[in-house]
C-alpha positions in Angstrom: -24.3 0.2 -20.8 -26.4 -1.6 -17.9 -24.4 -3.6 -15.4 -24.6 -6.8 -16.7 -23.4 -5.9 -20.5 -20.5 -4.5 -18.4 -19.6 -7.4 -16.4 -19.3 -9.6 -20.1 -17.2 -6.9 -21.9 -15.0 -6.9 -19.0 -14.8 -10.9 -19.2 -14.5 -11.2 -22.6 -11.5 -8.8 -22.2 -10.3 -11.0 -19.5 -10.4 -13.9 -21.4 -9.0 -12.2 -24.6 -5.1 -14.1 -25.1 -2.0 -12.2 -25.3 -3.6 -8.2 -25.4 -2.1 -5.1 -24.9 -4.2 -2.4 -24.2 -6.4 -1.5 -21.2 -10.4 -0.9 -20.9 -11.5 2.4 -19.5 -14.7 2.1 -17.3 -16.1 6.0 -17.9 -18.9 7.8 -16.1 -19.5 10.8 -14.1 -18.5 11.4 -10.9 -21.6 10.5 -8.2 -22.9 7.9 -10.8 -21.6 4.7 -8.8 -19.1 3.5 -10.7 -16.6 3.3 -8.0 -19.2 0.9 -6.2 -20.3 -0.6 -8.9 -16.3 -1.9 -9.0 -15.9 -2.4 -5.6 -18.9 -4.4 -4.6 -19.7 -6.0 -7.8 -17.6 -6.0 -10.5 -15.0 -7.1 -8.0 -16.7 -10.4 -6.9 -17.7 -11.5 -10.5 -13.8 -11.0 -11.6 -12.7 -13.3 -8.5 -15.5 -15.1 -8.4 -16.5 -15.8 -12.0 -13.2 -15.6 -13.1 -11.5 -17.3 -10.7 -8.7 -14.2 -11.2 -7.2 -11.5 -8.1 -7.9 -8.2 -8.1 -5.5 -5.8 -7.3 -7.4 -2.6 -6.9 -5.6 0.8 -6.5 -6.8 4.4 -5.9 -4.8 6.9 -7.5 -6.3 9.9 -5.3 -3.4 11.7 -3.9 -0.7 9.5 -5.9 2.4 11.7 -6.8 5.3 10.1 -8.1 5.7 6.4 -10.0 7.3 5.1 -7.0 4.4 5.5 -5.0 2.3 3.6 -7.2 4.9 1.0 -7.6 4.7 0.9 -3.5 0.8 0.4 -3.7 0.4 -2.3 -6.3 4.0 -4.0 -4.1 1.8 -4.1 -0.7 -1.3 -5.3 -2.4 0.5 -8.3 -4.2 2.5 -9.0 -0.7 -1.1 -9.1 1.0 -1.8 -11.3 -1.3 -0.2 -13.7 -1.3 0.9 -13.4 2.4 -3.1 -14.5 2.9 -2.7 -17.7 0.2 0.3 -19.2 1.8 -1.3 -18.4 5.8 -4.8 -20.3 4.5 -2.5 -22.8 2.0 -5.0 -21.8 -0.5 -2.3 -20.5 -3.3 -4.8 -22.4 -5.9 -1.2 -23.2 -8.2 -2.2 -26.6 -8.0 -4.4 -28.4 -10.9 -6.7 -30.3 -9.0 -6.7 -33.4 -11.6 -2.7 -34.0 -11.2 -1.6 -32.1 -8.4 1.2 -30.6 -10.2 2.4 -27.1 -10.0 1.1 -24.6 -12.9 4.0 -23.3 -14.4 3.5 -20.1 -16.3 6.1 -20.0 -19.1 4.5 -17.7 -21.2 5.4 -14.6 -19.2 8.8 -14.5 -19.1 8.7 -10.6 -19.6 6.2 -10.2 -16.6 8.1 -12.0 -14.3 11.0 -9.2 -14.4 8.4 -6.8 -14.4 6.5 -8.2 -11.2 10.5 -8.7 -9.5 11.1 -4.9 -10.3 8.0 -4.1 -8.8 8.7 -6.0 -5.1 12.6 -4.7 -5.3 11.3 -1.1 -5.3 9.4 -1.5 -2.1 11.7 -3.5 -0.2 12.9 -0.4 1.7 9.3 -0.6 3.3 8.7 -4.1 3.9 11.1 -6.5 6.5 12.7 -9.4 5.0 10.1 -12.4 6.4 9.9 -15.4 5.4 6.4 -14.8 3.0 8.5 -11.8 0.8 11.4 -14.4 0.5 9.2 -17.0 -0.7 7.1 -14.8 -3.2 9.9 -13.4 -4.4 11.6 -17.0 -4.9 8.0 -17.8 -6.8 8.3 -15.2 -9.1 11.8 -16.1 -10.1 11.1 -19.5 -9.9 8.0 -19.3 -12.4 5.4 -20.6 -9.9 3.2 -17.6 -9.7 0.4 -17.6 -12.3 0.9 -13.9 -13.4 -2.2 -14.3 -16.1 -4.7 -14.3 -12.8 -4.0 -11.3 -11.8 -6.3 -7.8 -12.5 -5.4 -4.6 -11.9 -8.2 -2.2 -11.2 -7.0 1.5 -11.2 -9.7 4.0 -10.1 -9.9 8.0 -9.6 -7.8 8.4 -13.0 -8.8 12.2 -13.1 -8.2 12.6 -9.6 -4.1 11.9 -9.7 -0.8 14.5 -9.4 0.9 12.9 -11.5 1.5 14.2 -15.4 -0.7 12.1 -18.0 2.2 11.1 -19.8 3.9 9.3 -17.1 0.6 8.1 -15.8 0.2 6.5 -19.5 3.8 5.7 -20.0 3.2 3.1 -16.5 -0.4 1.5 -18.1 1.5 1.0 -21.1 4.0 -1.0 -19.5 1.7 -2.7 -18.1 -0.9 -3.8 -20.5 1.5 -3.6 -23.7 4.7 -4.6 -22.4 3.6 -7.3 -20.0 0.2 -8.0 -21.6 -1.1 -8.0 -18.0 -4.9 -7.0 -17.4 -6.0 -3.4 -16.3 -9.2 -1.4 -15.8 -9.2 2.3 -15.1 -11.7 4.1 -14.0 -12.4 7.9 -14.3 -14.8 10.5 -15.3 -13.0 11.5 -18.9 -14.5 14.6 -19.1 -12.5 15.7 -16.0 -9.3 14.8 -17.1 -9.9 16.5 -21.0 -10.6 19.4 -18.9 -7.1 19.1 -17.4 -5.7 17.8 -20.7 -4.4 21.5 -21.6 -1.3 19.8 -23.9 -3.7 17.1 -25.5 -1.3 14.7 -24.3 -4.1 12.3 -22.7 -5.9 12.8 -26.1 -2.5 12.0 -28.5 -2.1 8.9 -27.1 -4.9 7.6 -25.5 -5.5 5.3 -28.4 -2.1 3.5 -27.7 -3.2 2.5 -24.4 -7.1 2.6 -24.1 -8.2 -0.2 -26.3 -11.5 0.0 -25.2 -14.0 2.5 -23.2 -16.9 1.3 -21.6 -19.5 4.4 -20.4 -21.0 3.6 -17.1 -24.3 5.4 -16.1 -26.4 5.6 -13.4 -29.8 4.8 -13.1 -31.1 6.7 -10.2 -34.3 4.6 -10.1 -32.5 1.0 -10.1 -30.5 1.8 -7.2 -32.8 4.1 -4.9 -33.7 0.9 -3.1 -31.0 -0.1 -2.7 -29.3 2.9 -1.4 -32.1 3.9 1.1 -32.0 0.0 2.7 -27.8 0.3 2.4 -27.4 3.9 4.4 -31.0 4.0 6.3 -31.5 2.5 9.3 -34.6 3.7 10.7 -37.6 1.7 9.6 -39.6 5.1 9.9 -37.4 6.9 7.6 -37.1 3.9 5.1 -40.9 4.0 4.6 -40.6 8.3 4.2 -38.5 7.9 1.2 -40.3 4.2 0.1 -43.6 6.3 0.2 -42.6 9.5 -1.6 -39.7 7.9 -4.3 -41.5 9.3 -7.2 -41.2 12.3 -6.0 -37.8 12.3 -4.7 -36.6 10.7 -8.5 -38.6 13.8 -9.9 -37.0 16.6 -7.8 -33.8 14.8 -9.1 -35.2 14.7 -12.8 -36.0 18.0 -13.1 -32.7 19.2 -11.6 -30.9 17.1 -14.4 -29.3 15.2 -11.6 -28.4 11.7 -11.9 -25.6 11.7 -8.8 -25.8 8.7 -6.2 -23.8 10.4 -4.4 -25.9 13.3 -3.7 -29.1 11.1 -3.0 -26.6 9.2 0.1 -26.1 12.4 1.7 -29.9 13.6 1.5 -30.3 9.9 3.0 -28.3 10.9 5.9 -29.1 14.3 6.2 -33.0 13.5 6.7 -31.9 10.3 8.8 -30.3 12.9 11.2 -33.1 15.4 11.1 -35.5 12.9 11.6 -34.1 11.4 15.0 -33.2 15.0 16.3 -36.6 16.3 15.7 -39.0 13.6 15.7 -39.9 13.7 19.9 -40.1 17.5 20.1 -42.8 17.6 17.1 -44.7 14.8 18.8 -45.1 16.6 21.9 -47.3 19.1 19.9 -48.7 16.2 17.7 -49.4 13.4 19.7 -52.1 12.2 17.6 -50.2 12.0 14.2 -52.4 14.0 12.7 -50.2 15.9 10.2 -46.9 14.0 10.7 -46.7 12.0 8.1 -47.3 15.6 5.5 -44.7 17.3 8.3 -41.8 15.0 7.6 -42.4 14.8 4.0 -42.1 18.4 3.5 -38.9 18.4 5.3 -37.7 15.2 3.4 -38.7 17.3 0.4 -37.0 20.5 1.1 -33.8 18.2 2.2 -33.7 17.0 -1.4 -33.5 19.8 -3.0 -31.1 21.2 -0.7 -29.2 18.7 -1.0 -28.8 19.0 -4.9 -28.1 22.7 -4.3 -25.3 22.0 -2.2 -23.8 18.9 -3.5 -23.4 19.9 -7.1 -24.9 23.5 -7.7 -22.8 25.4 -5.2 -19.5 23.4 -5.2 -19.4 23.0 -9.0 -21.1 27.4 -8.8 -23.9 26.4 -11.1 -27.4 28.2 -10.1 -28.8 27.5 -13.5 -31.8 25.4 -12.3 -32.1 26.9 -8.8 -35.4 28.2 -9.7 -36.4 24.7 -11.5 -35.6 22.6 -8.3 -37.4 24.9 -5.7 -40.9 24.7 -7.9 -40.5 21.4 -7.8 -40.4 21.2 -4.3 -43.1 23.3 -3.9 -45.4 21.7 -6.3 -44.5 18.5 -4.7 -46.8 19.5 -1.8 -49.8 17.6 -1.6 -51.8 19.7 0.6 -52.8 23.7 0.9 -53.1 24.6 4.1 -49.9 23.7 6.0 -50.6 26.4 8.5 -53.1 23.3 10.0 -50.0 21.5 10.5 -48.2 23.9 12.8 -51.3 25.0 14.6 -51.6 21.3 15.5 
């Protein structure tokens, strides 16, 4: 699904009354989704929306408590940064009057559990008296609030209490929540088929998320490039780059970043010793595309061939770097 089909199932979800299940934003890992989410999915929410985003990373999270901790310091944040700029927004701009939410009487326990276990961490100001005397009071508009959990697959914590928490979230409290994961890595986990018996009763709805390499190549190179020289290597030979990718049956952002960088790096550490020796020019512009090239395909080797011990294609991707080569006698080149 492109980005923009994304961005209206997402706020059509959003706007959906009184639901109780999550969405599941699902693609592989290197595809972008994670900054697709953060810069913008994120925006059109607040934006758009006109609802906060509370965005957590479950990499590394181990126990309930911790979580609870996370979502505690975000919401603190928060609103610590609405009363500071008196920009709460819990006013209706026609009247003036307070928006009281009185259809969450459920969530406003929830949200008060939440704070109490993390109180241990945070002093007793003036801001955590005065949220907490919101949420009691009714004043906090709970229904803006979106809770973006990423890195799923990537948690210690068991799949049933991981599901057992979005459950009481989105069922429970009929609060908003997007998670984000590569499925296939946690069904590889799933040896007990818990995340598969009761997925349904959580995941209402999954969204698949996939990269297209070509869209965001620009993109990328202008983002993580910063020398004009280099931009215009990779502007100049992207067909070839995208095929070298193509017929590796790679479609990982991720992997095209850190060729970016890698040639980036070569590029400014070679550049003034090979111009010594070719001060007219004559072959640099075939020298540094070779080597641009040959990073590529490294690049694919290392990044998802040798970490993931996959030499399938090995063969594949080094023809394609050599029959990427638009000249014959290179030997010209060094000679020069």
């Amino acid at each position: 699904m492109d980005k923009e089909k994304i961005k209206e199932a997402v706020k059509v979800y959003l706007n959906e009354e009184n639901s109780d299940y999550a969405i599941m934003l699902n693609g592989k890992w290197g595809c972008g989704k994670t900054y697709f989410v953060k810069n913008e999915l994120i925006d059109h929410i607040q934006e758009q929306d006109n609802r906060e985003v509370i965005y957590i990373s479950l990499f590394g999270i181990t126990t309930i408590d911790e979580l609870y901790n996370n979502i505690s310091l975000h919401l603190v944040n928060i609103k610590a940064n609405e009363y500071a700029q008196n920009k709460r927004k819990l006013y209706d701009p026609n009247t003036h009057e307070k928006k009281i939410n009185t259809s969450e009487s459920n969530s406003i326990s929830f949200w008060a559990g939440i704070l109490n276990k993390s109180f241990n961490l945070l002093s007793q100001s003036e801001t955590l008296k005065k949220i907490t005397a919101d949420i009691n009071g009714k004043v906090i508009n709970f229904n803006k609030y979106v809770f973006i959990f990423d890195d799923l697959e990537r948690n210690s914590l068991s799949y049933g209490k991981l599901l057992g928490f979005f459950d009481k979230i989105a069922d429970q409290n009929n609060l908003k929540a997007i998670l984000v994961c590569d499925e296939n890595k946690i069904k590889e986990k799933d040896k007990d088929e818990f995340y598969k018996t009761f997925k349904e009763k959580v995941i209402g709805l999954t969204i698949e998320y996939n990269s297209n390499m070509d869209a965001e190549f620009d993109n990328i190179v202008s983002y993580y490039v910063k020398n004009e020289d280099v931009k215009k290597y990779f502007s100049d030979n992207k067909k070839r780059v995208l095929s070298l990718f193509k017929s590796a049956d790679s479609y990982n952002l991720r992997t095209l970043i850190f060729a970016c960088k890698r040639f980036a790096e070569l590029y400014e550490k070679i550049k003034d010793i090979y111009f010594k020796h070719d001060t007219e020019h004559k072959y640099a512009k075939y020298f540094f595309e070779e080597i641009l090239l040959a990073i590529i395909g490294s690049s694919i080797l290392i990044k998802e061939r040798h970490e993931n011990n996959n030499f399938d294609k090995v063969d594949k991707i080094t023809v394609s770097v050599d029959k990427t080569k638009k000249f014959d006698n290179i030997n010209n080149m060094y000679s020069a």
